[in-house]
KEFI-531984 format. One record per residue: residue number from 1; residue in one letter; chain; x, y, z of N, C-alpha, C in turn. Coordinates in steps of 0.1 Angstrom, whole numbers. Layout:
N
{zafi = NUM | sevo = a | dokol = A | n.X = X | n.Y = Y | n.Z = Z | ca.X = X | ca.Y = Y | ca.Z = Z | c.X = X | c.Y = Y | c.Z = Z}
...
This chain:
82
{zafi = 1 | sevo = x | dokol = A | n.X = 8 | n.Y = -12 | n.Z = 0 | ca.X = 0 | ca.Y = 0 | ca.Z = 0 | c.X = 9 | c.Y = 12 | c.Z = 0}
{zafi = 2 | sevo = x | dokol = A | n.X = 4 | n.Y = 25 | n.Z = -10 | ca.X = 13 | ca.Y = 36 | ca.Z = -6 | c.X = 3 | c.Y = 50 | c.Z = -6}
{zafi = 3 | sevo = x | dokol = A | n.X = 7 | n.Y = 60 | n.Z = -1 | ca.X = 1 | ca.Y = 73 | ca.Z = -4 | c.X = 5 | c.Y = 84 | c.Z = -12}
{zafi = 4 | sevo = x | dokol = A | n.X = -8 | n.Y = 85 | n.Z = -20 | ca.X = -1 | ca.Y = 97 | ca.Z = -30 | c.X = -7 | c.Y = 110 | c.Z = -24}
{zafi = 5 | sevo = x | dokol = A | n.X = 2 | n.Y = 119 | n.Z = -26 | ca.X = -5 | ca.Y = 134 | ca.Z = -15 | c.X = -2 | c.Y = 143 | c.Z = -30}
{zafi = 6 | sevo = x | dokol = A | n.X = -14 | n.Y = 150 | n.Z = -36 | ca.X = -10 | ca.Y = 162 | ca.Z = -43 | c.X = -10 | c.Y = 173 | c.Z = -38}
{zafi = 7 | sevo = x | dokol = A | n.X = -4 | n.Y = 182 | n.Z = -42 | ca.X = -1 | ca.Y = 197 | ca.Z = -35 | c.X = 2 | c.Y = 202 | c.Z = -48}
{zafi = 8 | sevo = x | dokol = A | n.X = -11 | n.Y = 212 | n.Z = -46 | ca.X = -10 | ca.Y = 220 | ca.Z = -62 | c.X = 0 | c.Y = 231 | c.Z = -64}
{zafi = 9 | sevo = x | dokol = A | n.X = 5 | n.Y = 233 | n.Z = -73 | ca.X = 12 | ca.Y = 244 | ca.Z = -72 | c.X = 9 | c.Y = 256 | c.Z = -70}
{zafi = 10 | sevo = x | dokol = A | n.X = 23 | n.Y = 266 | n.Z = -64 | ca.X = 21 | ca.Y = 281 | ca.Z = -59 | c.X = 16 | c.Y = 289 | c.Z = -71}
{zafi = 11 | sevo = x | dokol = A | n.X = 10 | n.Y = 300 | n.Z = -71 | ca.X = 6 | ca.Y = 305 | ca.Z = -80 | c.X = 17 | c.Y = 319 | c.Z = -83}
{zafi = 12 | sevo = x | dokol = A | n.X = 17 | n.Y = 315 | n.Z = -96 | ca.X = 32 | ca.Y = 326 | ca.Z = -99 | c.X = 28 | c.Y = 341 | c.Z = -96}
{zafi = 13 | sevo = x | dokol = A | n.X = 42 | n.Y = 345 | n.Z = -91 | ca.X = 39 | ca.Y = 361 | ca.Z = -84 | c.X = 31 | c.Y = 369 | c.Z = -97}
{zafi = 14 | sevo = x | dokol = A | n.X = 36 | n.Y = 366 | n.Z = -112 | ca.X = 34 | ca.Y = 371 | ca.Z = -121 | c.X = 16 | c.Y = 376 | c.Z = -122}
{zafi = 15 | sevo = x | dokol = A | n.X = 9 | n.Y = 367 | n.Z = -111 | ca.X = -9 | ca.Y = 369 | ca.Z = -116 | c.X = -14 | c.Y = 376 | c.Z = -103}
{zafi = 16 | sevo = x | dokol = A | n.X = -4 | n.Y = 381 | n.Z = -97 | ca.X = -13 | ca.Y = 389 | ca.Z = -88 | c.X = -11 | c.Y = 398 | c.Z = -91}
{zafi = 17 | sevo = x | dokol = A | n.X = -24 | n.Y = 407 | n.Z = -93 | ca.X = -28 | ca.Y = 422 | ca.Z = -94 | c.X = -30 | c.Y = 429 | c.Z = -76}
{zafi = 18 | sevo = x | dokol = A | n.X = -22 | n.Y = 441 | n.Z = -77 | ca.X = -25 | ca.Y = 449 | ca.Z = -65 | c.X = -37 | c.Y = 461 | c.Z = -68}
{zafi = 19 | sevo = x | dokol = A | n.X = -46 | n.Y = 458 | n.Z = -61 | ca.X = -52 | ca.Y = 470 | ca.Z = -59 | c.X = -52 | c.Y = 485 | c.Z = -52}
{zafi = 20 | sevo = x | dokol = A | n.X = -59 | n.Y = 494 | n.Z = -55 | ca.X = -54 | ca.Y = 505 | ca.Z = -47 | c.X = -67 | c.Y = 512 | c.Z = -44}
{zafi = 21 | sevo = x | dokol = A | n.X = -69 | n.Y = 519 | n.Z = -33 | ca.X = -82 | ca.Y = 529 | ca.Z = -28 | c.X = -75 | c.Y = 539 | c.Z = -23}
{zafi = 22 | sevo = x | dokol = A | n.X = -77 | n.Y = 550 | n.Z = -24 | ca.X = -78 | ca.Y = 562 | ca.Z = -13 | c.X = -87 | c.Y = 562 | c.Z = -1}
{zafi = 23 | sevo = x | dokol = A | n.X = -82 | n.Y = 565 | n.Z = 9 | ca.X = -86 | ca.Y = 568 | ca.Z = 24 | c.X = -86 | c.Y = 577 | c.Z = 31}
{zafi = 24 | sevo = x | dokol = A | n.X = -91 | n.Y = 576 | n.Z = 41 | ca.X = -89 | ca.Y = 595 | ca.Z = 49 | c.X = -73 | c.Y = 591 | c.Z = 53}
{zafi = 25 | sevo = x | dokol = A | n.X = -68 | n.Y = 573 | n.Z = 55 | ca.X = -58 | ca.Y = 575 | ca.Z = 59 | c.X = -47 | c.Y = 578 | c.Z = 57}
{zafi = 26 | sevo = x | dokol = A | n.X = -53 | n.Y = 576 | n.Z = 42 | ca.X = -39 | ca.Y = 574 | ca.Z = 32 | c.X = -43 | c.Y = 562 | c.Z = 19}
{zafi = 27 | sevo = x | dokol = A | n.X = -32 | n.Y = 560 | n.Z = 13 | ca.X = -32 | ca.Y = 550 | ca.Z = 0 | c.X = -37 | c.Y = 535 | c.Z = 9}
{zafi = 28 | sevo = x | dokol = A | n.X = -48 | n.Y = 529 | n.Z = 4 | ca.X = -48 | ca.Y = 510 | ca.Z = 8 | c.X = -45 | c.Y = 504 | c.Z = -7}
{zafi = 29 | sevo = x | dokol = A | n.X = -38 | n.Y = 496 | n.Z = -1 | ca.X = -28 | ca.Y = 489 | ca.Z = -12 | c.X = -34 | c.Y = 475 | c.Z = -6}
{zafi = 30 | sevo = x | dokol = A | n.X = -42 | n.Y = 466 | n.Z = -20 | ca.X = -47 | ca.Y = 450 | ca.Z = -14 | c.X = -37 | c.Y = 443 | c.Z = -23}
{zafi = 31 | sevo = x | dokol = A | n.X = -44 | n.Y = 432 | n.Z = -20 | ca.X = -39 | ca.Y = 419 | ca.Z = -31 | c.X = -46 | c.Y = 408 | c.Z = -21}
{zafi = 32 | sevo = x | dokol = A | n.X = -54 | n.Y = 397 | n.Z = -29 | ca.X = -57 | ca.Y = 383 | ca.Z = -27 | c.X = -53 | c.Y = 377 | c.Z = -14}
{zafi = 33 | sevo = x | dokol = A | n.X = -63 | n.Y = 371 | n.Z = -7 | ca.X = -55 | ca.Y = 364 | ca.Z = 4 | c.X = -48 | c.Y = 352 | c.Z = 0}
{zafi = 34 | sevo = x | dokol = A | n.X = -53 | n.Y = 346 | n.Z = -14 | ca.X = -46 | ca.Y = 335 | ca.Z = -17 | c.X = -31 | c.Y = 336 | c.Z = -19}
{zafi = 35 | sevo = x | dokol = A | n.X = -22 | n.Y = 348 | n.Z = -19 | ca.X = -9 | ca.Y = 351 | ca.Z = -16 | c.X = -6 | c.Y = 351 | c.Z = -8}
{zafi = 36 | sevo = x | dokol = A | n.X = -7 | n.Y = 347 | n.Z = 3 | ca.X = -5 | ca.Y = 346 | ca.Z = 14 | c.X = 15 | c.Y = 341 | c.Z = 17}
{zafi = 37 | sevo = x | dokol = A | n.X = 21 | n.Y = 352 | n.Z = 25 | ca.X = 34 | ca.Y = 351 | ca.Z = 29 | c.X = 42 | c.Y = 362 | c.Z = 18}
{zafi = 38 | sevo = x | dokol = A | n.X = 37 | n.Y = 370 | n.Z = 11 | ca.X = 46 | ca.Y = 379 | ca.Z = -1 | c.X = 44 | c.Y = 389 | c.Z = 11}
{zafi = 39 | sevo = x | dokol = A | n.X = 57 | n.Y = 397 | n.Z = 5 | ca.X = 64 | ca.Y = 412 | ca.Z = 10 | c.X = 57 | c.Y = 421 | c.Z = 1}
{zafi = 40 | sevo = x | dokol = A | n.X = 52 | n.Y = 437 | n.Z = 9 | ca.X = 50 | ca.Y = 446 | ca.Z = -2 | c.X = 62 | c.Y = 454 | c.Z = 0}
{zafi = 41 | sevo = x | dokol = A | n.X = 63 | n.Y = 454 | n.Z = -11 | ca.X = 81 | ca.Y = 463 | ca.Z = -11 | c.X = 74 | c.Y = 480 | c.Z = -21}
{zafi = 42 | sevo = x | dokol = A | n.X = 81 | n.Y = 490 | n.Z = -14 | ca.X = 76 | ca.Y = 503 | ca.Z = -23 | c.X = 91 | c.Y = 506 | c.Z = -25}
{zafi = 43 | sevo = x | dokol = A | n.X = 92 | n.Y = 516 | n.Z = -37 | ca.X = 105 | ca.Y = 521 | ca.Z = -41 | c.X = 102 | c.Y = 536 | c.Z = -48}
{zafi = 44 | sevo = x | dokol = A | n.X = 110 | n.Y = 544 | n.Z = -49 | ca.X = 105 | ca.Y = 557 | ca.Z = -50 | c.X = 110 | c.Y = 561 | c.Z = -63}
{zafi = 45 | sevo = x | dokol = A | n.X = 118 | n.Y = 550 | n.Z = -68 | ca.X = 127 | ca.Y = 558 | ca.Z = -87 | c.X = 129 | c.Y = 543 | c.Z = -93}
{zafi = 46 | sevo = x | dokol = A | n.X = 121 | n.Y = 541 | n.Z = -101 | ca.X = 121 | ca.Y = 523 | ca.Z = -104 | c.X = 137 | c.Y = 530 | c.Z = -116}
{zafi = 47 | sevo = x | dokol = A | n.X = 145 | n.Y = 538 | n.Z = -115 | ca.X = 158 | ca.Y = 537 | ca.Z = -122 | c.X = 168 | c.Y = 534 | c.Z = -113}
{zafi = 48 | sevo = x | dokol = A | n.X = 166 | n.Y = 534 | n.Z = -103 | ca.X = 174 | ca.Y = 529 | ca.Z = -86 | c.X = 174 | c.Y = 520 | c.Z = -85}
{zafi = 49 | sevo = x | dokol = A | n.X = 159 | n.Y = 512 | n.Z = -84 | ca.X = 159 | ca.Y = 500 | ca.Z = -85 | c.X = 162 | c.Y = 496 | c.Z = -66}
{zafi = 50 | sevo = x | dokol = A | n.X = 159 | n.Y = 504 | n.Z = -60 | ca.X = 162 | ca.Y = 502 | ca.Z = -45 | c.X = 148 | c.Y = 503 | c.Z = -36}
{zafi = 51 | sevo = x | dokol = A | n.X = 147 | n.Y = 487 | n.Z = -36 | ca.X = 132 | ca.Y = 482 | ca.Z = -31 | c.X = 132 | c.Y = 482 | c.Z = -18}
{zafi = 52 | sevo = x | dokol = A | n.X = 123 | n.Y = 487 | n.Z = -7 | ca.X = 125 | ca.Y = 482 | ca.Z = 9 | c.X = 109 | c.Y = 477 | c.Z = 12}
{zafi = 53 | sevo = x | dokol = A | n.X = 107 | n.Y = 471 | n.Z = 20 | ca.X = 95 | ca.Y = 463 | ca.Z = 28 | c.X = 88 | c.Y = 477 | c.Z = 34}
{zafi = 54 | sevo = x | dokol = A | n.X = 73 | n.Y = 474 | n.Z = 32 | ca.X = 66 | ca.Y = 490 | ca.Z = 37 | c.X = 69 | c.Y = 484 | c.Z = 50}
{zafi = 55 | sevo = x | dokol = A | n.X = 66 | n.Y = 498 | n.Z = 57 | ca.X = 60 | ca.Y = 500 | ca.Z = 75 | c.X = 54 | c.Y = 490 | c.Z = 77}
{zafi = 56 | sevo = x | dokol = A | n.X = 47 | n.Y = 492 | n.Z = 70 | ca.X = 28 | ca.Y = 484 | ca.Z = 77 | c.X = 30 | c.Y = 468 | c.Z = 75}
{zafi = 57 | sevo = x | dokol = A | n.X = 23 | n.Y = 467 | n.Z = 86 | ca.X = 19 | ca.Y = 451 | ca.Z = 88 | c.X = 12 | c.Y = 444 | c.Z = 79}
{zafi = 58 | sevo = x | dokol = A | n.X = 8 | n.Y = 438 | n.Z = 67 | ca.X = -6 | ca.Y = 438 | ca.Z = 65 | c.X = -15 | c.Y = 428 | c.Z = 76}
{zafi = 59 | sevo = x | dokol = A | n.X = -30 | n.Y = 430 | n.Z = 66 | ca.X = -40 | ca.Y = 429 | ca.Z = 76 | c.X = -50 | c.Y = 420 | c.Z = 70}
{zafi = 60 | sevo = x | dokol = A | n.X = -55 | n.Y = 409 | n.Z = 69 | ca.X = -63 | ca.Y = 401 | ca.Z = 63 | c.X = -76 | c.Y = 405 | c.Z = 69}
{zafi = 61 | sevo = x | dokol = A | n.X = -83 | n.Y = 406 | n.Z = 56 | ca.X = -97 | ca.Y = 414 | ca.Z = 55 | c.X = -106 | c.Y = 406 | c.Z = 50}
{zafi = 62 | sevo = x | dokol = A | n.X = -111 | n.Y = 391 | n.Z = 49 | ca.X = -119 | ca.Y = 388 | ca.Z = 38 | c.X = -109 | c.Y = 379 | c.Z = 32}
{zafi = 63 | sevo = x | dokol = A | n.X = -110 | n.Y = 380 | n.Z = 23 | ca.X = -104 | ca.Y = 375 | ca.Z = 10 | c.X = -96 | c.Y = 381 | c.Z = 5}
{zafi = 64 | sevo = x | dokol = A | n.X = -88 | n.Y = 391 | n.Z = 12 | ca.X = -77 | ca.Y = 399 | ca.Z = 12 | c.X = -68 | c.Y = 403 | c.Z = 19}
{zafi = 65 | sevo = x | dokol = A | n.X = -54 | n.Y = 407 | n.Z = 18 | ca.X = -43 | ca.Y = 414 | ca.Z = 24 | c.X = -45 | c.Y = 426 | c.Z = 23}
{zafi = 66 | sevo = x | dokol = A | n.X = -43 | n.Y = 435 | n.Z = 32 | ca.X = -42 | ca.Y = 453 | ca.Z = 30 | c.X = -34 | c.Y = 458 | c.Z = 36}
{zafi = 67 | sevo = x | dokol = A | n.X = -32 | n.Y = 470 | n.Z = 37 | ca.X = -21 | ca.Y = 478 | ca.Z = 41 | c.X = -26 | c.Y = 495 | c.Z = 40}
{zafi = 68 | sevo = x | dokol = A | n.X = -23 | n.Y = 503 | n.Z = 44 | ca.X = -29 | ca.Y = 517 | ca.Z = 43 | c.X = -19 | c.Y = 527 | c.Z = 45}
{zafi = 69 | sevo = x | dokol = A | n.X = -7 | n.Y = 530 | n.Z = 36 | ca.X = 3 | ca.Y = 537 | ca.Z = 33 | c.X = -1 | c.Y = 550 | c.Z = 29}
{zafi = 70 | sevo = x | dokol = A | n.X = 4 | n.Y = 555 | n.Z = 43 | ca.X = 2 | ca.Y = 578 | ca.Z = 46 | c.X = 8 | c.Y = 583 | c.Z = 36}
{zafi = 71 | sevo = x | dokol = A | n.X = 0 | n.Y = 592 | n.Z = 31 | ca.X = 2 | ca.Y = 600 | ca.Z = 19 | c.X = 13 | c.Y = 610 | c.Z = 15}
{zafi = 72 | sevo = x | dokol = A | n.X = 23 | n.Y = 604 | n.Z = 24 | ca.X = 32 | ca.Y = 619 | ca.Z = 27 | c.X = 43 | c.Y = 615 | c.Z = 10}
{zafi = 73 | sevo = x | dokol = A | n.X = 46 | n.Y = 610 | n.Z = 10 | ca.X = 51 | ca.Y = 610 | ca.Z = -1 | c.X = 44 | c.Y = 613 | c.Z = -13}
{zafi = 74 | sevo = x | dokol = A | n.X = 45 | n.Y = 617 | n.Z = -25 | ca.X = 42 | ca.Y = 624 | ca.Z = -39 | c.X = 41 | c.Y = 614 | c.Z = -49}
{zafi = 75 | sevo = x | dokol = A | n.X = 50 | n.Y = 602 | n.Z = -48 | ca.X = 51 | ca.Y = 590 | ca.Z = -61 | c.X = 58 | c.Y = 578 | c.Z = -50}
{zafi = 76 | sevo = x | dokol = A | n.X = 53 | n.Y = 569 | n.Z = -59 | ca.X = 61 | ca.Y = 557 | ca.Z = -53 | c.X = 54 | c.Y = 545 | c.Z = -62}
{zafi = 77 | sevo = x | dokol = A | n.X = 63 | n.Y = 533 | n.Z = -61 | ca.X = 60 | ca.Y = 521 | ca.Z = -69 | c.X = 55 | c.Y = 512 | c.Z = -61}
{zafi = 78 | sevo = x | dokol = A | n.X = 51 | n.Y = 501 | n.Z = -65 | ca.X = 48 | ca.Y = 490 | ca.Z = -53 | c.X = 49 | c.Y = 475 | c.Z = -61}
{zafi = 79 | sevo = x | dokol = A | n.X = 50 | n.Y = 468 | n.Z = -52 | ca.X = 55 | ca.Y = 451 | ca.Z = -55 | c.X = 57 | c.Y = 445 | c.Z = -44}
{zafi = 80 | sevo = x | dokol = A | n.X = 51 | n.Y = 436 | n.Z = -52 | ca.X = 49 | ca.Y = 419 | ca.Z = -41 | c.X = 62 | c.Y = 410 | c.Z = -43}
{zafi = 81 | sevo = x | dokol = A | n.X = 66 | n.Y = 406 | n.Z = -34 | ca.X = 85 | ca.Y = 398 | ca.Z = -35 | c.X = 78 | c.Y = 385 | c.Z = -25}
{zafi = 82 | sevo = x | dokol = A | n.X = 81 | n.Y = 369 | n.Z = -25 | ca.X = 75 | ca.Y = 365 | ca.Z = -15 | c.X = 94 | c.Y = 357 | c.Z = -18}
């Protein structure tokens, strides 16, 4: 007798879309709870190329991750790294 166990595969970073809302708090930045364990990394000159992990904690909402990044800055990029 033996056991077969499937485990489907991770879903490539490539298909997750981030969403975005304005708040009184500031920018909420989501994405899927099915990503579960990715970094949101912001960067301020994608010609730098110098990514760092936001502040915020995220927060599982539903069927989502979120985060709510203060508006003090003018521009910025955003990405998921897991």
């Amino acid at each position: 007798a033996f056991t077969v166990t499937v485990t489907p595969p991770e879903k490539p970073a490539s298909d997750i879309s981030l969403a975005f809302a304005v708040e009184a708090e500031g920018l909420r930045v989501s994405w899927p709870a099915d990503f579960d364990g990715f970094v949101l990394e912001t960067c301020r000159d994608l010609a730098s190329a110098i990514w760092r992990a936001v502040d915020q904690v995220p927060v599982r909402d539903g069927g989502e991750w979120f985060v709510v990044i203060p508006t003090l800055e003018s521009m910025g990029y955003f990405r998921l790294r897991k």
